[in-house]
KEVO-284287 format. One record per residue (C-alpha): x negated, y negated, z. Coordinates in steps of 0.5 Angstrom, whole numbers, plus 500, padded with zeros to 3 digits. Example, Ala and Ser with C-alpha at 12.3 -4.5 7.8 and 13.67 -1.06 7.14 Angstrom:
BEGIN
{c1=475	c2=509	c3=516} $
{c1=473	c2=502	c3=514} $
# end
This chain:
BEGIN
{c1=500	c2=500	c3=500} $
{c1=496	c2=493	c3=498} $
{c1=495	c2=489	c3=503} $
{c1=499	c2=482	c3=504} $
{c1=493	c2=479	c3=508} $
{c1=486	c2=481	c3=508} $
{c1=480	c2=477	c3=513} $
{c1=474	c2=479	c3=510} $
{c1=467	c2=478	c3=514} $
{c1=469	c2=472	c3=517} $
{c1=466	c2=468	c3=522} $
{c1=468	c2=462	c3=525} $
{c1=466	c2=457	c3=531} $
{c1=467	c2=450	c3=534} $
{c1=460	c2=447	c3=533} $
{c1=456	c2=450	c3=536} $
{c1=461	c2=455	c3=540} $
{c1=462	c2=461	c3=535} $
{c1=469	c2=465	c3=536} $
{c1=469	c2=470	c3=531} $
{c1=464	c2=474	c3=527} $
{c1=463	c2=479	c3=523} $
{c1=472	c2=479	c3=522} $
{c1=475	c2=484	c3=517} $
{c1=482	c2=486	c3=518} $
{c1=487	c2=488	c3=513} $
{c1=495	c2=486	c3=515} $
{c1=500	c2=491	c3=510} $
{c1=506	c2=488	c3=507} $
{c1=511	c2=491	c3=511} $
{c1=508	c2=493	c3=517} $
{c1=508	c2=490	c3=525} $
{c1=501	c2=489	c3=527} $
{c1=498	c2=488	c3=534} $
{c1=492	c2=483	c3=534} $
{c1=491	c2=484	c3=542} $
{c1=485	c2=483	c3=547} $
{c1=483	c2=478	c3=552} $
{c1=484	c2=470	c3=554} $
{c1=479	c2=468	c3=549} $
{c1=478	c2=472	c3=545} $
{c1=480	c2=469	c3=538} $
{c1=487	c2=472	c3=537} $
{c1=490	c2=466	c3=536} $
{c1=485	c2=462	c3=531} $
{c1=486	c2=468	c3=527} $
{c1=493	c2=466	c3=526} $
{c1=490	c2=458	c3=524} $
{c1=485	c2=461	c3=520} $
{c1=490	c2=464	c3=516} $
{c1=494	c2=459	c3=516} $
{c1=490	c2=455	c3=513} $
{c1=490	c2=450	c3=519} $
{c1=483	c2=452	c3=520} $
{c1=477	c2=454	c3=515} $
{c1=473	c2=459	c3=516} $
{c1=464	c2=457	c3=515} $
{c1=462	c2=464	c3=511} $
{c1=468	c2=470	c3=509} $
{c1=474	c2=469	c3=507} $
{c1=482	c2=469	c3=508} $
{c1=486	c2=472	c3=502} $
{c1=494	c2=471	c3=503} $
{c1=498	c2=475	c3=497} $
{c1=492	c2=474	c3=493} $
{c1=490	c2=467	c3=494} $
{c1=483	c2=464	c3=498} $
{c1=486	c2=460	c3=503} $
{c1=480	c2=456	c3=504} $
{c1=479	c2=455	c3=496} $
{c1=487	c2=452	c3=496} $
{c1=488	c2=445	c3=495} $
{c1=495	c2=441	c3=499} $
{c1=500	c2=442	c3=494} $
{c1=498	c2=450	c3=494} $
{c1=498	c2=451	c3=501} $
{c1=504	c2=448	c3=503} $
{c1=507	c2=453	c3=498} $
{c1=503	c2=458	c3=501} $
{c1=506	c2=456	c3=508} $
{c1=513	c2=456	c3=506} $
{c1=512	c2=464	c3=505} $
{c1=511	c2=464	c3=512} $
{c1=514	c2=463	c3=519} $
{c1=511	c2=462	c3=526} $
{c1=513	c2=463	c3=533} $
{c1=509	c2=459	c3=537} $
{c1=507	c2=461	c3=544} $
{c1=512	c2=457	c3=547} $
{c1=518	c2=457	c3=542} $
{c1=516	c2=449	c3=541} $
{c1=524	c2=447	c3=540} $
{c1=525	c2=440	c3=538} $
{c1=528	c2=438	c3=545} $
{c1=532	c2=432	c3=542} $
{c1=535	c2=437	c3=537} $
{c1=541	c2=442	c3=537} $
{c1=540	c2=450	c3=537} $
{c1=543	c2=449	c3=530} $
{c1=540	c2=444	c3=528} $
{c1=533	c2=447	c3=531} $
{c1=534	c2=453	c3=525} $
{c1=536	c2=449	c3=520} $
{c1=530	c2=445	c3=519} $
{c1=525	c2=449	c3=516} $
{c1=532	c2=449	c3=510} $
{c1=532	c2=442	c3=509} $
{c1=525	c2=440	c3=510} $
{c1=522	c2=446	c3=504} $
{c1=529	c2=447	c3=500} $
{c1=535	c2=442	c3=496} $
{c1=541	c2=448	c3=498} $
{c1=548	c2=444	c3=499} $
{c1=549	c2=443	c3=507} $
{c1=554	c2=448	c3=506} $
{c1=550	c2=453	c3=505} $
{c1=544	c2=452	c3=510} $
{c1=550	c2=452	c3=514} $
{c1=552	c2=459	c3=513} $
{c1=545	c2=461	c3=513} $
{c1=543	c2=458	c3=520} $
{c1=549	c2=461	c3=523} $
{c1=546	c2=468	c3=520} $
{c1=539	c2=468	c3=523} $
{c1=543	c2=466	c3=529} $
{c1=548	c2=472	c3=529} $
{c1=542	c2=476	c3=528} $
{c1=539	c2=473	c3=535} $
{c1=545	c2=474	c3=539} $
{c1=546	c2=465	c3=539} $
{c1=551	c2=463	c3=534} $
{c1=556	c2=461	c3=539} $
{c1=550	c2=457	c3=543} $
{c1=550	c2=453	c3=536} $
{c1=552	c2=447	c3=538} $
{c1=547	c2=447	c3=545} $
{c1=541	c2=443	c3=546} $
{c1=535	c2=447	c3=547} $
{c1=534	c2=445	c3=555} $
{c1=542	c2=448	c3=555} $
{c1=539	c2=455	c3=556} $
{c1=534	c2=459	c3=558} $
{c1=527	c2=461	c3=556} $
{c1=529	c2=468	c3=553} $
{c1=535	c2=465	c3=548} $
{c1=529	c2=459	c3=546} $
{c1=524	c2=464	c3=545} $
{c1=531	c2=468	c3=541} $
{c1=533	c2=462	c3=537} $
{c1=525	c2=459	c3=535} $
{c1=524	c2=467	c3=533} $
{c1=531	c2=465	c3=528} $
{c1=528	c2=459	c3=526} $
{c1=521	c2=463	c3=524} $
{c1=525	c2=467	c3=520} $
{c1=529	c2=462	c3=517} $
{c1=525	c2=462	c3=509} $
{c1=526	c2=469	c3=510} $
{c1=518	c2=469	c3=510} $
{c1=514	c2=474	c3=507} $
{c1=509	c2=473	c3=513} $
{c1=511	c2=473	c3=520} $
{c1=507	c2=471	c3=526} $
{c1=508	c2=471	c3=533} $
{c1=503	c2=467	c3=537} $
{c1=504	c2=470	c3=544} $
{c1=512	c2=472	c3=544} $
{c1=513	c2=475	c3=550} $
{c1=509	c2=470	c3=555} $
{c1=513	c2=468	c3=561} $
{c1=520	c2=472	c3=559} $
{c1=524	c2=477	c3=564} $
{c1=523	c2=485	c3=562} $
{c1=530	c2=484	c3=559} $
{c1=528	c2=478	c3=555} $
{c1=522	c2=481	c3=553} $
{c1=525	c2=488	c3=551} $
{c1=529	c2=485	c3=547} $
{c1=524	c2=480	c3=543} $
{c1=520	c2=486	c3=542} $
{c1=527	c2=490	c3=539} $
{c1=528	c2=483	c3=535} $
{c1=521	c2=482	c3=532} $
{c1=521	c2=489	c3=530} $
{c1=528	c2=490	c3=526} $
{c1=527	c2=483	c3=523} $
{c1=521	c2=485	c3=520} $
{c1=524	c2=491	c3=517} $
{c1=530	c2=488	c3=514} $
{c1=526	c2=483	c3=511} $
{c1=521	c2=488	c3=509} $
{c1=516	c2=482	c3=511} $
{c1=508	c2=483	c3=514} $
{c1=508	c2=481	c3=522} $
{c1=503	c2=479	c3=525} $
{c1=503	c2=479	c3=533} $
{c1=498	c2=477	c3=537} $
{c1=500	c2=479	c3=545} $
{c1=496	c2=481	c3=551} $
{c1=503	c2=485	c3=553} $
{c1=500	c2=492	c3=551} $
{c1=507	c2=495	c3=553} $
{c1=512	c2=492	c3=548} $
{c1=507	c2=491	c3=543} $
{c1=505	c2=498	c3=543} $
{c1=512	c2=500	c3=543} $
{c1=514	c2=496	c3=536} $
{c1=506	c2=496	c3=532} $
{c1=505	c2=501	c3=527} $
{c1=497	c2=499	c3=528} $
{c1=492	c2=495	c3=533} $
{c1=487	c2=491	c3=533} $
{c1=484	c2=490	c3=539} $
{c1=479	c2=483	c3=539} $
{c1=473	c2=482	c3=544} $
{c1=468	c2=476	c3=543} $
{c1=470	c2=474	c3=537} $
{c1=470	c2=481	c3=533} $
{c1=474	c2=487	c3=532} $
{c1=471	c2=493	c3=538} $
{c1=476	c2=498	c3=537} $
{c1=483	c2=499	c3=531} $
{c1=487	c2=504	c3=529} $
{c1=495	c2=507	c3=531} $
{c1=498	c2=505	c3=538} $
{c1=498	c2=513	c3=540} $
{c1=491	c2=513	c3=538} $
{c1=489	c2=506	c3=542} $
{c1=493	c2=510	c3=548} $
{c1=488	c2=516	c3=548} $
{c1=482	c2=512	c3=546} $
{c1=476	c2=513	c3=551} $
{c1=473	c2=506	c3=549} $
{c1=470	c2=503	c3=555} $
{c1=473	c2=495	c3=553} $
{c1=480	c2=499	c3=551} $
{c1=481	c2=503	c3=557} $
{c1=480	c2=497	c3=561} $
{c1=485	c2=493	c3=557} $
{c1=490	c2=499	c3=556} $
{c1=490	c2=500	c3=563} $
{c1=489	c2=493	c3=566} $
{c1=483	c2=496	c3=570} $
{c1=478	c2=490	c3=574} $
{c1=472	c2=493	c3=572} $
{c1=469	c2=495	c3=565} $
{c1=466	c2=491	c3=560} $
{c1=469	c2=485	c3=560} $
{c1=467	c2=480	c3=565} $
{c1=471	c2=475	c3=570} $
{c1=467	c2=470	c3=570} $
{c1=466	c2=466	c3=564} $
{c1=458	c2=468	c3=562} $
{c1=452	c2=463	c3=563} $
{c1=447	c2=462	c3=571} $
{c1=448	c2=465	c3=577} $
{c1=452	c2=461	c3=583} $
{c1=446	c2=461	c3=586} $
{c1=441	c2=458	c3=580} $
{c1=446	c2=453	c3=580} $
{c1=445	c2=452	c3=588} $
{c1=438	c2=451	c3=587} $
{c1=437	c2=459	c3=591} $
{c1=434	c2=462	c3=586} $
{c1=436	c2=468	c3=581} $
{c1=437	c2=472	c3=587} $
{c1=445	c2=474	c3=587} $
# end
């Protein structure tokens, strides 16, 4: 099956601070795949690079066939309406109604007729659950349904790519189970690509075909949820089963406390 995204031996840094080295990953059309792993690991500018929002310093970002980073403005804004995304935190325009939240990607990057976009909106809502919360303002209701209605938003262009940055942070177990639910199904029905970063290894594990587990910027460990659940990986049994000690550490590397108290190198 031919792959809607590709990351070829990118590398990537801030300044002097690299994030991501060495990166090749490929993303399915069709498939749910988990990008998991640490704070820090660079899980979430893998969704800016293929975005575009970010450009790579050696490798590339192929989307659908195009280089992302050989793309001029009108061409990846094309690109980007083939795509949807679920921030970290929903990032719903407050002052705008759960109607109106959904309906703006369709009249942003469309011409349809008011009518349509209407019935269209109230579609991606009923398959959330919220059509009868159309007319409610984001702070009307809970965390969960928000996360739902930014999800109905994300699906909106019927995209080709969907990402999910962190979906399940900050969501009770039911509203977590749900998302999951939803994410999965969606993707089927739209036969899109999904790309889920998340450190949730639970959910996430329940609804991806394949994982890639990211650690100092590069890929330490890939393959099936079944596969990553056996796996004697010292980095994935750490992660898998939330165990304090293994190879990453807790605190963020450089001198000893003591160095920086002028008591030597001793601990």
């Amino acid at each position: 099956m031919p792959n809607l995204v590709e990351i070829r031996n990118l590398h990537f840094a801030y300044g002097e601070r690299p994030i991501l080295s060495e990166l090749t990953m490929d993303f399915p059309r069709g498939k749910v795949i988990a990008v998991m792993g640490g704070s820090g690991s660079g899980k979430t500018t893998v969704l800016r690079l293929i975005g575009g929002q970010l450009l790579p310093q050696a490798g590339n970002v192929v989307v659908d066939g195009q280089v992302v980073s050989e793309m001029d403005t009108k061409a990846l804004y094309r690109m980007r309406r083939k795509m949807g995304m679920l921030f970290q935190h929903g990032a719903l325009f407050t002052d705008m109604s759960v109607f109106d939240n959904v309906a703006f990607p369709l009249r942003e990057h469309t011409d349809l007729p008011e009518q349509l976009i209407h019935d269209l909106v109230l579609m991606k809502l009923q398959a959330v659950g919220l059509r009868n919360a159309a007319q409610l303002k984001p702070a009307e209701i809970s965390g969960g349904m928000a996360r739902r209605v930014a999800l109905a938003r994300a699906i909106a262009l019927d995209p080709q790519l969907i990402m999910y940055d962190e979906p399940f942070a900050g969501l009770d177990p039911i509203s977590m189970g749900m998302t999951a639910n939803l994410i999965r199904k969606l993707n089927d029905a739209l036969g899109s690509t999904t790309i889920l970063v998340s450190h949730d290894v639970h959910e996430s594990f329940l609804i991806a075909d394949y994982v890639y587990f990211l650690s100092n910027g590069k890929v330490v460990a890939q393959g099936t949820p079944a596969e990553m659940m056996a796996s004697t990986d010292p980095y994935v049994k750490q992660f898998v089963h939330a165990e304090p000690d293994g190879p990453v550490p807790f605190h963020y590397p450089g001198k000893s406390l003591a160095a920086d108290l002028g008591l030597g190198e001793g601990k």
